[in-house]
N, C-alpha and C positions, 0 to 999 in steps of 0.2 A: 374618857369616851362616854357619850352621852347616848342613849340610846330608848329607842320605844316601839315595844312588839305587839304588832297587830294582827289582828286576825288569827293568826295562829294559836294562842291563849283560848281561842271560843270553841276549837275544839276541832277545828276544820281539817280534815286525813290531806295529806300528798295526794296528789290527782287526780280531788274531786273536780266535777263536771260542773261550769257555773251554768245560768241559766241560758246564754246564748249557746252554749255547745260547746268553747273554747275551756281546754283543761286546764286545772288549776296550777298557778307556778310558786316556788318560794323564792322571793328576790328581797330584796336590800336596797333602800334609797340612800344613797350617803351623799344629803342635803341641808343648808339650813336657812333655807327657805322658808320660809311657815304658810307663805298664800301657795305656792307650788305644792309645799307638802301635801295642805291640805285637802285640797282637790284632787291630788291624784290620791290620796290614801281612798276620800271618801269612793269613788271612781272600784281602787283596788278589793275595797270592803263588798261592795256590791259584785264584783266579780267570785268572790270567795278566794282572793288569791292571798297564801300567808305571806306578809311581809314585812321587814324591819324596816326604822328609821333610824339613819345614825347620821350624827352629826360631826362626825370625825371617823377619819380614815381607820380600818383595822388592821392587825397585822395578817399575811397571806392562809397562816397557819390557824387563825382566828374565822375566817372565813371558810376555809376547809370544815371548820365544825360543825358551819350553818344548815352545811349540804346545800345550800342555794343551787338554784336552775341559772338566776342571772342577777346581774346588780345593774345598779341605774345611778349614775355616777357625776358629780358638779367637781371637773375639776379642780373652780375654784377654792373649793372645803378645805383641798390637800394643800393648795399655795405651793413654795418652790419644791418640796419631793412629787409633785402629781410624775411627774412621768418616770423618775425612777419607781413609785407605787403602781404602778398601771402596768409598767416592764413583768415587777416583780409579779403580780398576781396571774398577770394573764400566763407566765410560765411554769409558777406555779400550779395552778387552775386551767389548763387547755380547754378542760371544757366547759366553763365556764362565761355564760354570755355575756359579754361587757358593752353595756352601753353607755358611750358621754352625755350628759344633757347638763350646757352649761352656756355661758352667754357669748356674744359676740367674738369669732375667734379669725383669726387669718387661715390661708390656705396652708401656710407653713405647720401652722399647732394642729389645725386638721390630720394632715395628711402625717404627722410624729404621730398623734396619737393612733391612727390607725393602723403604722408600722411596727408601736409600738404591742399591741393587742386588743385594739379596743375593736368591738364589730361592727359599731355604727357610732354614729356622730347626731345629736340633734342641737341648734342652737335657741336657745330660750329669746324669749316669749313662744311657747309652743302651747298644742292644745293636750289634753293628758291623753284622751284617746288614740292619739298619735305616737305618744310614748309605749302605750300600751299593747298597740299595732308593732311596732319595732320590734320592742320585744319578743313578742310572739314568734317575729320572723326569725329574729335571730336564735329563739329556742329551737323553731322547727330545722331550722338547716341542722343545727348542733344534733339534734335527735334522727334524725336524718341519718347526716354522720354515721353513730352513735349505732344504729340499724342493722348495717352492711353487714352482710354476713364475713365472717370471719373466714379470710382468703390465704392467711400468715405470710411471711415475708416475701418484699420484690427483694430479689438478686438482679442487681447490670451490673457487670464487669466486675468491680472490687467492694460497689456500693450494695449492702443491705439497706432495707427502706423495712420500718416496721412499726406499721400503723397502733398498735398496740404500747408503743412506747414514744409514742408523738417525736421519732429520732431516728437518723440515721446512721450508719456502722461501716467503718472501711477497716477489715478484719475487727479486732475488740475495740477500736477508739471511734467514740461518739463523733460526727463531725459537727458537732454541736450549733444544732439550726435552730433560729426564732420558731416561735410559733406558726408565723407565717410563711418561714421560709419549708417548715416542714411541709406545710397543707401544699404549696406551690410544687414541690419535689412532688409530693402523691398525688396530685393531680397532673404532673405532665407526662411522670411515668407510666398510670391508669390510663392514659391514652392508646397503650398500645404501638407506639412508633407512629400514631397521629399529628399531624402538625396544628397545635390548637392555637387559633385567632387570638390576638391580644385580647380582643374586648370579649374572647368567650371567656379568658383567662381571671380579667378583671370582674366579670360579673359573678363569677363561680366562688373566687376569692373573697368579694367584697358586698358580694350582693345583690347590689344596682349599676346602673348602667353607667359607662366609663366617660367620661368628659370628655373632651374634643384636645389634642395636648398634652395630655395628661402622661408622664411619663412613669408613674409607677409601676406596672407591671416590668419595664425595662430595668428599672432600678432594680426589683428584687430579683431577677433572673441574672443580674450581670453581678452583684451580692452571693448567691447560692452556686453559681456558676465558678465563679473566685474559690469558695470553698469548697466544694466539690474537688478539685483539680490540686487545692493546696494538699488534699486527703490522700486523692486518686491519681498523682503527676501522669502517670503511664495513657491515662485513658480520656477519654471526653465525652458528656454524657448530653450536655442540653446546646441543641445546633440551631442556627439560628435563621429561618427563611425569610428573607429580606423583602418588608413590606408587606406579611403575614403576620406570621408569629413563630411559635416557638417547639423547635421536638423532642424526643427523650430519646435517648437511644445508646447504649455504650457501644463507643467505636475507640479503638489504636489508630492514634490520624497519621500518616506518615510525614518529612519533615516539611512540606510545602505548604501542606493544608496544617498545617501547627501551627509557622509564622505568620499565614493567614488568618487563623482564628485569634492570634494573639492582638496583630494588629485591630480587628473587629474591636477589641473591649478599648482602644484609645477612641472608642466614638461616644458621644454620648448615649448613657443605656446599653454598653457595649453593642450597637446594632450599627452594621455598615451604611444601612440605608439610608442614611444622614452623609455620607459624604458626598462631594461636593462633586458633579461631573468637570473631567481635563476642560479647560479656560477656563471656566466659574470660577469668578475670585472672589464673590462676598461669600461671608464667612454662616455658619450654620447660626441660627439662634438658639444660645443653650439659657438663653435667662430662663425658662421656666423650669431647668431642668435644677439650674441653680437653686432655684426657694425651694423644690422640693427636697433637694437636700440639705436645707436649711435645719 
């Protein structure tokens, strides 16, 4: 592992203030790039922000050390471990802000990588300010986060939810959620028995605004949904308003509305609203539903 520490060496404390106003961060570029590097280091120098340059991937536990706020990440670096490494840290590190910036990629590596933990996505040739921007956003949601005052656990039905261990509990057994799948669970239940919009779903989750199409929010609900119920069989917690979105709520369905919700998940996205009205005989278009689960 090859490695070069900037800025931090010159003396610079955790959470100084640079000169535009924006607080300082410790992050990691794991690049090897050398025109990228260097403009955004120079870029980073001027902000006062400590940060490393690695040229090879570290292990999860090597990271933990850093204390980093966020890293800034070229897939290509890691070659074929990137997305088992990117699984492992963001699980490792919840709260840590991961961001890709790497070159040219399809909607299928996109959309893994952001199932898998990453927060954001940029694709190179980018400007560094824009990198820098990202970042920021994605430290603020996390610190955000991070804020909340401490409410301790949701109880529905058999489901503890306990923000404090990024995981959820059906009596002592973990039902052992992604990262993402946790943040979607404590956002639908922090609802309140609200019926939250897909795209307010995708935005809150992801940041920016949801595509036109785009089925991943369906995907992880029909994901989390599966798990839930293999924990919880007795009860049902996330219901599904057709051509809306999506509610929290633990209910005992009795046996009609059971084979009704079971049939629901043979749709794609588990959502009814895709079948097909009695005579319609062409058939739903799941190709795109298909690369995202690619």
């Amino acid at each position: 592992m090859s490695e070069r520490v900037l800025a931090g060496e010159a003396g610079l404390s955790h959470g100084q203030v640079d000169p535009s106003g924006a607080a300082s961060l410790r992050m990691a570029v794991i690049d090897r790039d050398s025109g990228f590097i260097q403009v955004l280091s120079k870029r980073l120098d001027r902000l006062g922000w400590e940060h490393r340059v690695l040229a090879s991937p570290v292990p999860s536990d090597a990271v933990v050390a850093m204390r980093l706020s966020a890293v800034v990440v070229d897939l290509a670096v890691l070659g074929p471990q990137a997305w088992e490494w990117l699984g492992r840290l963001s699980t490792a590190l919840p709260e840590l802000g991961v961001v890709v910036c790497t070159g040219p990629s399809s909607v299928a590596q996109r959309v893994r990588g952001l199932r898998l933990g990453a927060d954001d996505w940029i694709t190179k040739p980018c400007h560094p300010e824009e990198v820098i921007a990202r970042v920021q956003s994605v430290v603020r949601r996390r610190r955000r986060s991070e804020g909340r005052p401490e409410t301790g656990p949701v109880v529905a039905g058999e489901v503890e939810i306990r923000s404090d261990q990024f995981q959820a509990f059906v009596g002592q057994r973990s039902v052992d959620l992604t990262r993402r799948e946790f943040e979607l669970i404590e956002l639908l239940s922090g609802a309140d028995g609200r019926v939250l919009e897909r795209e307010e779903i995708y935005s809150r989750l992801w940041g920016y605004s949801m595509v036109r199409g785009d089925r991943s929010v369906d995907v992880f609900v029909r994901k989390l949904r599966q798990k839930l119920e293999r924990a919880s069989p007795r009860w049902r917690y996330i219901h599904t308003h057709f051509g809306i979105g999506y509610r929290f709520a633990a209910e005992q369905p009795d046996e009609a509305h059971s084979e009704a919700h079971e049939a629901s998940d043979l749709m794609p996205g588990g959502d009814v609203r895709n079948a097909q009205p009695v005579g319609q005989t062409h058939a739903p278009d799941i190709r795109h539903t298909a690369a995202l689960l690619t």
